[in-house]
N, C-alpha and C positions, 0 to 999 in steps of 0.2 A: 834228270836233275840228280845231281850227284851227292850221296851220304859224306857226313864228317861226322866225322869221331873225336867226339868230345874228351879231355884229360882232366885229370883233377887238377883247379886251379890252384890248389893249396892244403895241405896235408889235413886230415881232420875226419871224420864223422859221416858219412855220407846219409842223408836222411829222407825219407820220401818228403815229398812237400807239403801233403796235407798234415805232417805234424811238427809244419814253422807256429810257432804260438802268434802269427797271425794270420786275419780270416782274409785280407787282400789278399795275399801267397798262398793260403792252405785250400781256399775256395778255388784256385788258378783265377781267379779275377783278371789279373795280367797275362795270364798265357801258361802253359803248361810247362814242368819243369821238374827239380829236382834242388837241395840244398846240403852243402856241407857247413857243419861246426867244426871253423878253423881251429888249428893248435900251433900258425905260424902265422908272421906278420906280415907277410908278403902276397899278395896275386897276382899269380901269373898271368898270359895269353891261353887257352883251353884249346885252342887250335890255330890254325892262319888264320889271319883276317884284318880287317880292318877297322880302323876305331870311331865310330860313326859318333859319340858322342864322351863327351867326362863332367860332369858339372863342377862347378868352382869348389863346392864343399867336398871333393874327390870322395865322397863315400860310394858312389857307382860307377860302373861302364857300360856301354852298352856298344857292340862290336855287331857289326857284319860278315856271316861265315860267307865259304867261297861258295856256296848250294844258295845266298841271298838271305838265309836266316837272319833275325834279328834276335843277340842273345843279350840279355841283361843281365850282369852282375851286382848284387845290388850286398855291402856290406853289413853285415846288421841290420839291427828293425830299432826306426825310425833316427838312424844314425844321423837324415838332412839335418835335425836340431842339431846337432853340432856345430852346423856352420862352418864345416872343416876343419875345425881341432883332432887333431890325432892321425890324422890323414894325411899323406903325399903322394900328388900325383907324378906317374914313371911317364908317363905317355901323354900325347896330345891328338884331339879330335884331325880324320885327316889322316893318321899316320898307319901304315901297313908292319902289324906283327905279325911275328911267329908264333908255334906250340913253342912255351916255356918263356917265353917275352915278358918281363918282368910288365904289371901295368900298375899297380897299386901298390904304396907302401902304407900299411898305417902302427899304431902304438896298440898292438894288442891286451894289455892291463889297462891301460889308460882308456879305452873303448868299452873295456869290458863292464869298467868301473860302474857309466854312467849308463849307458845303451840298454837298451827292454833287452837284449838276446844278440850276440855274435854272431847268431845262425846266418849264414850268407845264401841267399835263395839262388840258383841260374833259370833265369827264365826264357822261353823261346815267343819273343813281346809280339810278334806279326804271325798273320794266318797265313794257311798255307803249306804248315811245317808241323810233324808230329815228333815229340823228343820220346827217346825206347831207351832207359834206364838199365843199365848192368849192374842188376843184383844190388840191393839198396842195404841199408840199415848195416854198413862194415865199415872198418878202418880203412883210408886210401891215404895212399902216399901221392905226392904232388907229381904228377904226369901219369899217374897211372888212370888206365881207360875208366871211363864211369856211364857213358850214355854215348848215342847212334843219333844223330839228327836228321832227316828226311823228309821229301818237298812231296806235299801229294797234288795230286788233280784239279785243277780245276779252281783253282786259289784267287784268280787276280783280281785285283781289288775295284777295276771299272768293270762299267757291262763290255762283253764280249761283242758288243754290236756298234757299226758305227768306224769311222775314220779317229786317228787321234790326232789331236791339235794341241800343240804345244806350243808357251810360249817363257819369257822370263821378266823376274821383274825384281828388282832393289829395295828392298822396305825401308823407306826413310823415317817413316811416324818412330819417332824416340822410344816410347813404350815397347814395340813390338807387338807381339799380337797375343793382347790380354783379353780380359771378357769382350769387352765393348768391340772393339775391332773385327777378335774373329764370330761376337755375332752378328756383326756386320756383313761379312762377308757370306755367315750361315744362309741369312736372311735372303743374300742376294743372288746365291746360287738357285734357292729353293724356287726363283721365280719361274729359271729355265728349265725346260723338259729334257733334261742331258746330267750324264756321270761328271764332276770335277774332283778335279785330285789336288791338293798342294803339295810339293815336296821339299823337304830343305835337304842340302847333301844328300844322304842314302834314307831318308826317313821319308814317308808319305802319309796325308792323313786325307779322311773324306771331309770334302770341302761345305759340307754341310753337319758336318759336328763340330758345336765349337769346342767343345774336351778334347777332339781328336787334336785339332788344329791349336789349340792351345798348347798340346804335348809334344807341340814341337820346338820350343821354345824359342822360337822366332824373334830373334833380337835388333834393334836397328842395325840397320847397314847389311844384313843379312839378303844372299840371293836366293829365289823361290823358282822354282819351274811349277807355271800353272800345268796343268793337261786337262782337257775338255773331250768330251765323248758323247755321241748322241746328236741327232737332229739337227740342236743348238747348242754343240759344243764348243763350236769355236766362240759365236756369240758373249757363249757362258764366260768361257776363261779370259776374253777381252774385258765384258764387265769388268769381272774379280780384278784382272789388273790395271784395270782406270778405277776403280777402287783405290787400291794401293797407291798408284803413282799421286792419287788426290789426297792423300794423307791420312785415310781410312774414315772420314769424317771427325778425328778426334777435336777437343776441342781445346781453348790454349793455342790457337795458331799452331795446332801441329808439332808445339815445343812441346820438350818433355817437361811429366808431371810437377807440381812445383817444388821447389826446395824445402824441405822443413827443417827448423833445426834440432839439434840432435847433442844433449849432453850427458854423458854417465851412463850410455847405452839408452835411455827413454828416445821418443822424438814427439816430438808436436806435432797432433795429427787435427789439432783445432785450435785457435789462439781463444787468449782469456784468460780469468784471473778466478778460482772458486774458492769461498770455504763451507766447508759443510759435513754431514756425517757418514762415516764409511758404511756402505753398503757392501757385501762380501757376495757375489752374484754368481751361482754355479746353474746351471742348465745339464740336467742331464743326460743319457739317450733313454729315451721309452724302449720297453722290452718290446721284442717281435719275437712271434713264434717260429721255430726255425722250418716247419712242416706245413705246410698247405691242405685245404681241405676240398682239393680238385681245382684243375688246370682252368676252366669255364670260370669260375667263381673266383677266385685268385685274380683271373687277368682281368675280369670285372671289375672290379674289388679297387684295383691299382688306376684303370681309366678312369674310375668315377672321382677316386682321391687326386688322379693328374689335373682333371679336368676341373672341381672344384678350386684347388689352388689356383690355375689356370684365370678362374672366374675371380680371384679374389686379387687376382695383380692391378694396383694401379697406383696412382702417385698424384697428391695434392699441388706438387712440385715438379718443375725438368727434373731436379735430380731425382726425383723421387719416381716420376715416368721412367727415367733412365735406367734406374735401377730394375723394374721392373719389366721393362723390355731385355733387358741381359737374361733376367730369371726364367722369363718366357721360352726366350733361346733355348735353354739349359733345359726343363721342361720337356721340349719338343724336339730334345736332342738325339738320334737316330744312334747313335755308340752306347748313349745311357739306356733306350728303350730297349734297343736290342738286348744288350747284357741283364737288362730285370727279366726280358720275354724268356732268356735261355736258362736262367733262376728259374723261374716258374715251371718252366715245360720239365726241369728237375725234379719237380715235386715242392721245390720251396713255396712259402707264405710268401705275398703281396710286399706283406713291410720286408720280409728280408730277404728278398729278391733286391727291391729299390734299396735299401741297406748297401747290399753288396757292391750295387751299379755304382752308386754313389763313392762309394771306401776305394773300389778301384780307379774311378776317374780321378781321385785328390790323390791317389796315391802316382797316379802317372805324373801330375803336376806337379808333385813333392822331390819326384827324381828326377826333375829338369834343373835343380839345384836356381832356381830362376827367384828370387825374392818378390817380384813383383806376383809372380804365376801362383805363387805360392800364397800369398796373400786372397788369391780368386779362389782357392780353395775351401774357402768359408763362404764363397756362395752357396758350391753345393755341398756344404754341409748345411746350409739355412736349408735350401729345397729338401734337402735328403728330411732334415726331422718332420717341417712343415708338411710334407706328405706323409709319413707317418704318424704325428698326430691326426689328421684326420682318421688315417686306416683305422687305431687303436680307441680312437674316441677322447683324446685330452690334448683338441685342438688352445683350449684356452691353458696348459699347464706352464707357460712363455710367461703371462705376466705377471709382475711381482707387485704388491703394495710398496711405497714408497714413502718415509720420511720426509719432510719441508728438507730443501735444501740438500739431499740425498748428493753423495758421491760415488759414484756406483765403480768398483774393483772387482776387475772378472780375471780368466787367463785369458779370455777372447770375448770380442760380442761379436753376436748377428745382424744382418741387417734387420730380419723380422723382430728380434728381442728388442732392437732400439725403438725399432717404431711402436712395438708392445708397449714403451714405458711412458709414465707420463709426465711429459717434458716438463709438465708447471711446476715439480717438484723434484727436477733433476736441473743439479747445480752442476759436474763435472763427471768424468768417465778416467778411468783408468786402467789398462790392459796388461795383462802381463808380458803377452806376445801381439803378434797382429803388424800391423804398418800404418803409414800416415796415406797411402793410395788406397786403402782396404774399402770397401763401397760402407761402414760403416761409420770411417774418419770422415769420407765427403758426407755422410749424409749428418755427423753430427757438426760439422765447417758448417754446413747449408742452415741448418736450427741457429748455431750462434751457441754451439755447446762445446767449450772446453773438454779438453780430451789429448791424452798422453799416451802412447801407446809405446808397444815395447819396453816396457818399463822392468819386466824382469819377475823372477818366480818370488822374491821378498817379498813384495806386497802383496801377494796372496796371503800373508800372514800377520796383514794390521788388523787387530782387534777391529770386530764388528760393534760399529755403534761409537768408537772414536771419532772425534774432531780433526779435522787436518785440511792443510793448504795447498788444492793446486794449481800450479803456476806453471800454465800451458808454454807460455811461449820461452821462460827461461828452464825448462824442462825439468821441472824439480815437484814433488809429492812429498811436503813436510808433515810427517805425522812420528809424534806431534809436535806441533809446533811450538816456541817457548811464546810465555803471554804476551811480550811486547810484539812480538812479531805478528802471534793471532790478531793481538790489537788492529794494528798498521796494516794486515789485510782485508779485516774488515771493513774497517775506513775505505781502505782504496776501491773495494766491493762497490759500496755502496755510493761513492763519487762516479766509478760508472756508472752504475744501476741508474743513477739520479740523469747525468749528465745524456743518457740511450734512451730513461723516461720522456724525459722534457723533449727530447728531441722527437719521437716517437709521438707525442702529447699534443705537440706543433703541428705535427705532417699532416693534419687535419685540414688546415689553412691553408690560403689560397698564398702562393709565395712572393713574396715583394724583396728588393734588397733594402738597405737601409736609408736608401735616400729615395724609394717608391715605384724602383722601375717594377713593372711586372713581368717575371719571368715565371713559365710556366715546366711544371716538373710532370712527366708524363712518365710511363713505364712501358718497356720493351717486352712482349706477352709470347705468349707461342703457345697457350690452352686457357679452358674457362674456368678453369682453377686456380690455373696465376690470374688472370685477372681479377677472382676475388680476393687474392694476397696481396696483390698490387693495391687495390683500393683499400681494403684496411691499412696497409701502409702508410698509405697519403698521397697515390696515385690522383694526378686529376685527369687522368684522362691515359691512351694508350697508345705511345707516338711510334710506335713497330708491330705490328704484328705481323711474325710470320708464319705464313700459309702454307709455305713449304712443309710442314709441319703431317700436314693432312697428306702428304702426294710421296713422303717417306717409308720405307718397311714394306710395301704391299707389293703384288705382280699388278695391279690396275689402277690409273688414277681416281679416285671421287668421283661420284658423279657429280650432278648440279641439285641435288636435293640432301646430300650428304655435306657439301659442302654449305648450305643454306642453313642446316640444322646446326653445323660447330657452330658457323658466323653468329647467329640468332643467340646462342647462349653465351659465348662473349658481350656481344653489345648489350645483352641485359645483365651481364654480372657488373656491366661498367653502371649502369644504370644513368643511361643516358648523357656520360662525360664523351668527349671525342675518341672517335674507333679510328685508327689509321693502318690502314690495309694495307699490305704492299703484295703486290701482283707475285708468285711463285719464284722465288728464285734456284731455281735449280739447274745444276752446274757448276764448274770446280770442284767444291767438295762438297756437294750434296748430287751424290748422280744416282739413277734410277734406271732401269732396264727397260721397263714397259713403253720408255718413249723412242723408245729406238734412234737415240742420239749418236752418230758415230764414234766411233772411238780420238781423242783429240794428241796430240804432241803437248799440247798445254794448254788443260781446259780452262784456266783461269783467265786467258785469253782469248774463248773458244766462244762457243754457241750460248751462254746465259744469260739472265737476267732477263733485261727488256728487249734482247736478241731474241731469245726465247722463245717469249710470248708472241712477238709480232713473226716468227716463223712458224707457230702453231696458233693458228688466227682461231680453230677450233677451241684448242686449251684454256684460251683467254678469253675467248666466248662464254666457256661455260664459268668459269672463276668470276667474271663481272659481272652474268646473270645473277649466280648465286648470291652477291657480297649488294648488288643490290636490294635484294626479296629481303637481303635476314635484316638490311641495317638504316632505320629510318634516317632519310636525307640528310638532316639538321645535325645528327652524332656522325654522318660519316665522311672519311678524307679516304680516299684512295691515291697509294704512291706506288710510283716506277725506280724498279730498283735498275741501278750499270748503264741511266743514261750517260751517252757522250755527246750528241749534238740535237739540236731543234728539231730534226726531220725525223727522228725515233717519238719525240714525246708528242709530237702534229698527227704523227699514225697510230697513236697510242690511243689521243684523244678522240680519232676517227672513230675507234673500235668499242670507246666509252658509251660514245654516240651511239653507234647501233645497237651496242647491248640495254640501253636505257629506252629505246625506241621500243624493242622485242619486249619488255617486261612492263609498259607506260609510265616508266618514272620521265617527270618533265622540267621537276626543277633542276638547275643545274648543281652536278657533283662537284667539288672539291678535286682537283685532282694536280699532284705536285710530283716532285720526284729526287730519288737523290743524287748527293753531292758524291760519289767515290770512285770518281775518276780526274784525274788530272784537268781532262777535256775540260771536263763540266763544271769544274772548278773554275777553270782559263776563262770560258764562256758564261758565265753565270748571270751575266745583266741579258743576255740575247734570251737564256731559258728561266727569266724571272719574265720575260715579258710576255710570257706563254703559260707556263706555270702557277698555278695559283698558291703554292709556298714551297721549299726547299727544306732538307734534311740532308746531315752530313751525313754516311758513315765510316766513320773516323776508322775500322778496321781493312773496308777495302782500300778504301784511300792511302791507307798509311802504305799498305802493301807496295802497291800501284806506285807510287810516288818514290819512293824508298826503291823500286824494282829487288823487294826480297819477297819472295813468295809463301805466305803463312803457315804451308802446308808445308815447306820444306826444312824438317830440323836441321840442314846444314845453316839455313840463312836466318832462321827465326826470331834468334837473339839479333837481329839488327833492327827488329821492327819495334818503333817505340814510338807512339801517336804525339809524343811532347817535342820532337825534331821538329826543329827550326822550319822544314821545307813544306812540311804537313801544316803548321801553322798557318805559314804565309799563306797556301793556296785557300785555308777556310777565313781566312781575311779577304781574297778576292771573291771568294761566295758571300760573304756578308756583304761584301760593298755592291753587287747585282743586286742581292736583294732591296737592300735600303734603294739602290737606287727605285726601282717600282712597288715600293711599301709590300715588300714579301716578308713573311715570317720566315728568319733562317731556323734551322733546330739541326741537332745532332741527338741521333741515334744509336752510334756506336758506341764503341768499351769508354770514351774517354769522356763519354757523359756523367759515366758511374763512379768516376772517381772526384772527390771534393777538390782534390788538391787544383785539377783545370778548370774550376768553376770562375773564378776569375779572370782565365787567360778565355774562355769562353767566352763570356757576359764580354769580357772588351772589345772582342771581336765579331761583336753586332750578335751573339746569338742570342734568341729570346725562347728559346724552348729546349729543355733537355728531357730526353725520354734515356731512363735509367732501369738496372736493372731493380727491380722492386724491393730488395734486401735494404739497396742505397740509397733510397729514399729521404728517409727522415735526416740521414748525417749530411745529403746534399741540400736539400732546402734548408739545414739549419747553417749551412758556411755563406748558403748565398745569403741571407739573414745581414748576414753580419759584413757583407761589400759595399762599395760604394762604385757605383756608373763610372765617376771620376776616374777612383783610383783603375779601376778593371781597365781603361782603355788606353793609361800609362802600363799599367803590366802588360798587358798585351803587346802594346809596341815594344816593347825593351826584349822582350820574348822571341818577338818575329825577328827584333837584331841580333839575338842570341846566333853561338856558331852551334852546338851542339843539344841532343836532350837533355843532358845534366845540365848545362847553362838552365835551360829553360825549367827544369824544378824546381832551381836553386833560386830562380826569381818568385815561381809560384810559391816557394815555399814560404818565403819573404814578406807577399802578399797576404800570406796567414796569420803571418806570428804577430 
């Protein structure tokens, strides 16, 4: 492997690295290296090569020498805040320099002004390579020699054992691959006994870190070469890319994050209207000792604080599951451990080993110039203190007493800090930095808690204990405000507050519309936790549960005594309201490796649902043993999810039967199936006359019908459950049902919103199973319908040409 000789990129200071005044660079956290303090505005190319990456805010590069090194230039310290002011990029990712290749132009006064340090670090970011510095701490002129870079032994990043399997794959998922994604994929390498690599362009990351795999900044539309190594490596790298081609599981149909709006630089990262008192909220870092007190006790020291936090993940909530499943990832991250184990074997402390693992992982995500990636970088800063406060002992130093009606004004929150606070006395949130994707915007959406993020470094400086207005959705933090205006938001406060109580007040009650029909409002569950949020609500019951739930994340499905025990504590958190079970669905974009599904051209097409089941007659065996032990006859309904014709739901019923026979349940079960296929739509009086009730779900349907596939951000924005076409077909599923007195219901997204509750109820449905949040606002619009009018809106709907027609009727029907 051949030496290159590094040049100065830029005239200036030549400095060892361990005295950049920061401890990411000075530690080598990122890789070994060297830095100049420039004294021109220009960087050059330091040698040939190639330019493997430049992020948008041009304050770095990062280049490929001809030896395969991976060198980062990185401008100043913590220049990404700029956002690219000062900066022009000379070069573009892809393109082949020269020594002296001009790559970077920026305003060196205007950098200097704002930035921590102009000190420009060169890092060599990949293993493998050792950089040998020429004579350090002197004046260099721009191309004069400064370091020797060189490839040692033994370097490469898979096991040395084994065939390699390579394959390629197009990431469509809009996001890219942020937390969630690539600890999906973390997850789902870990099951197999084999090395996987992701690579993008010239970059590679271990397919079981998700920091690694994050730091590649992975963008839609971007191509990846899986490589698989090992036993099961091809196995491996098929999963990872039936993964991917399924949309990575995200949720949203696979469309990107959603829109928020954005005025004056803030953006709405939670709608709502607050007024209340400024809260000025600083978190700071606990001190760590920089010195350890032996390598044995140290590494103890860090597994016992990994493993407690570990103990302490979990979530009242999906989003709150979800988030805690990412942290988990993070956690049991193989890039982050490794980098605290090689702290420690240093001689460092516990806490500032994980410190350092920490500061270097957000600092790789920081130089992908990636807004979204950059926003995941306060996850682990949450893990990083959370495990540090236990190390140090002031686990509890996160939570703050709080004022009625508290507006809480930070530069950033955590996700730990939010859930720290107490929400009955938190009116709104305000950030200085941060994003509306941040896992603390979804988890304050998910509360129903106002929140502005990006709002800017001014309001760090409203007086603590002012009054002020915020007003999430037109992006604006009045403080303070003039009286009339206090006035009129307090009003408007409180006309919500009123109009969300009452509604909330209601949801108790059993739902009727205004001329007596009874329609039933159920909730779509996925743990024993939502369904005791569900039933405070005003859940009467639980018209989805899915199982898939239990048969996700892991290398082995449930057993039948594991699955007996979730089922059991749902149907008592319902306390005895209807349990509606739906058999596993897994496939398309919920895939799993332990079942050794083959790999599909389009799984959405492919082997799922009630395919599934009836081709693993074992799997379903033990899922109906189970769902029968935990859930007394009289509360339970079990459903088949992707029927299309009679002869699936006859063999289904077979299979009821002899699970009910093995266990001696004798009365007979409830057992229906849903509507989200076209077929089954078409056929609906044939599989009502088998079927003991029907459920739409309005998301695969809509797909299916529509032929856009929910997973694929090219087609996503065409799927819209209010089209004309989707309609008609749940108007020929009402009309099978009525004909043999079945209960139609709907399950999916279009239950959850009020605005179709009318175009619904007209079209024969008598059961809506919603998401639990939506509750009280959907029983309170059905409230207010009449049978009548719903079965004229409905028709004028089904004549509609497009979904905007169809809104604009629904909407109609409201006003």
């Amino acid at each position: 492997m051949t030496d290159v000789v590094l040049q100065a990129p830029v005239r200036g200071w030549l400095t060892p690295l361990e005295e950049v005044p920061d401890p990411v660079f000075a530690e080598r956290m990122m890789g070994d290296g060297l830095a100049i303090d420039p004294l021109e505005n220009l960087i050059r190319a330091p040698a040939d090569a190639t330019v493997i990456s430049i992020p948008d805010t041009a304050h770095a590069v990062t280049l490929r020498l001809a030896n395969g090194a991976e060198l980062l230039i990185h401008i100043g310290l913590e220049t990404v805040a700029l956002g690219g002011k000062g900066f022009r990029a000379l070069c573009v990712a892809g393109e082949v320099v020269k020594a002296g290749d001009p790559l970077i132009e920026f305003d060196l006064a205007a950098v200097a002004a704002v930035a921590k340090s102009l000190v420009t670090p060169l890092i060599v970011a990949n293993e493998g390579f050792d950089l040998t510095p020429d004579r350090l701490s002197r004046p260099v002129r721009n191309g004069e020699p400064i370091a020797t870079v060189r490839g040692v032994a033994n370097a490469s990043a898979l096991s040395a054992e084994g065939e390699t399997y390579e394959r390629s794959v197009r990431v469509d998922a809009a996001n890219g691959l942020h937390a969630r994604p690539a600890a999906r994929i973390a997850a789902l390498v870990k099951s197999f006994p084999a090395d996987v690599s992701v690579a993008r362009a010239d970059r590679t990351a271990n397919a079981k870190s998700v920091v690694a795999l994050m730091g590649l900044g992975v963008r839609q539309g971007d191509e990846l070469r899986i490589i698989g190594r090992g036993s099961q490596g091809q196995a491996a790298a098929d999963a990872v890319v039936a993964l991917i081609e399924a949309g990575l599981g995200e949720e949203q149909s696979g469309a990107a994050l959603p829109v928020h709006a954005r005025r004056g630089g803030a953006v709405c990262a939670s709608p709502g209207l607050a007024v209340g008192t400024i809260v000025q909220f600083r978190a700071a870092d606990l001190t760590v000792e920089r010195d350890g007190k032996g390598l044995a006790r140290e590494r103890e020291l860090l597994a016992n604080a990994l493993n407690s936090v570990r103990g302490s993940l979990s979530g009242d909530s999906a989003v709150e599951a979800g988030l805690a499943e990412a942290h988990l990832e993070l956690l049991e991250d193989p890039e982050l451990n490794g980098a605290a184990a090689r702290q420690i074997a240093e001689g460092r402390s516990a806490g500032f080993a994980w410190r350092v693992a920490c500061e270097a992982a957000r600092e790789t995500l920081r130089a992908t110039g990636d807004a979204l990636l950059m926003e995941r970088a306060a996850d682990l800063l949450d893990i990083e203190r959370r495990v540090i406060a236990l190390l140090t002992g002031d686990a509890g130093s996160a939570s703050v007493d709080l004022p009625a009606e508290a507006l809480i004004v930070a530069p950033d929150l955590l996700p730990s800090e939010f859930l720290a606070l107490d929400r009955s006395r938190l009116a709104g949130i305000c950030t200085a930095e941060g994003g509306p994707t941040s896992h603390v915007a979804i988890l304050a959406a998910s509360a129903g808690i106002p929140m502005l993020a990006a709002a800017g470094p001014s309001v760090l400086q409203l007086p603590e204990g002012s009054v002020a207005i915020l007003d999430a959705e037109r992006c604006i933090l009045e403080a303070p405000p003039s009286p009339e205006r206090l006035q009129d938001a307090r009003a408007e406060v409180e006309e919500r507050r009123n109009r969300r109580s009452a509604e909330v007040e209601r949801a108790q009650e059993l739902c009727f519309t205004a001329d007596g029909a009874r329609i039933e409002v159920f909730a779509n569950l996925a743990s024993a936790a939502e369904a005791s949020s569900a039933v405070r609500a005003g859940a009467e019951g639980c018209g989805l549960l899915r199982t898939e739930f239990l048969f996700l994340g892991r290398d082995s499905a449930p057993d039948e005594e594991e699955q007996r025990a979730a089922y059991a504590k749902i149907a008592a958190a319902l306390d005895g309201r209807p349990l509606i079970v739906r058999t596993i669905d897994i496939g398309a974009d919920k895939q799993v490796s332990y079942l050794g599904v083959p790999r599909e051209e389009n799984p959405a097409l492919g082997l799922r649902g009630v395919r599934l089941n009836l081709a693993r007659p074992e799997l379903l065996q033990t899922q109906l043993r189970a769902v029968l032990r935990a859930v007394p006859t009289e509360q339970l309904r079990i459903m088949l999810p992707m029927i299309a014709d009679v002869s699936e739901l006859l063999e289904a019923r077979a299979a009821l039967e002899e699970a009910q026979r093995s266990v001696g349940v004798t009365d007979r079960v409830s057992l229906g199936i849903m509507i989200e296929t076209p077929a089954s739509a078409m056929l609906a009086r044939e599989l009502a006359a088998e079927a003991d009730f029907l459920s739409v779900g309005t998301n695969d349907l809509t797909q299916y019908t529509l032929a856009a596939d929910r997973t694929n951000a090219g087609v996503s924005g065409m799927i819209d459950a209010f089209h004309p076409a989707v309609l008609r077909l749940i108007d020929c599923a009402g009309e099978g049902a009525a004909a043999h007195g079945r209960c139609l219901a709907v399950c999916g997204g279009l239950a959850s919103d009020p605005l179709a509750a009318a175009l619904l109820i007209g079209l024969g449905v008598t059961e809506l199973s919603a998401a639990p949040a939506a509750i009280p606002a959907v029983k309170a619009v059905v409230r207010g319908l009449r049978t009548d009018q719903c079965r004229k809106v409905a028709k004028r709907a089904c004549a509609a040409a497009s979904a905007a027609e169809v809104r604009a009727v629904a909407a109609e029907a409201l006003s």
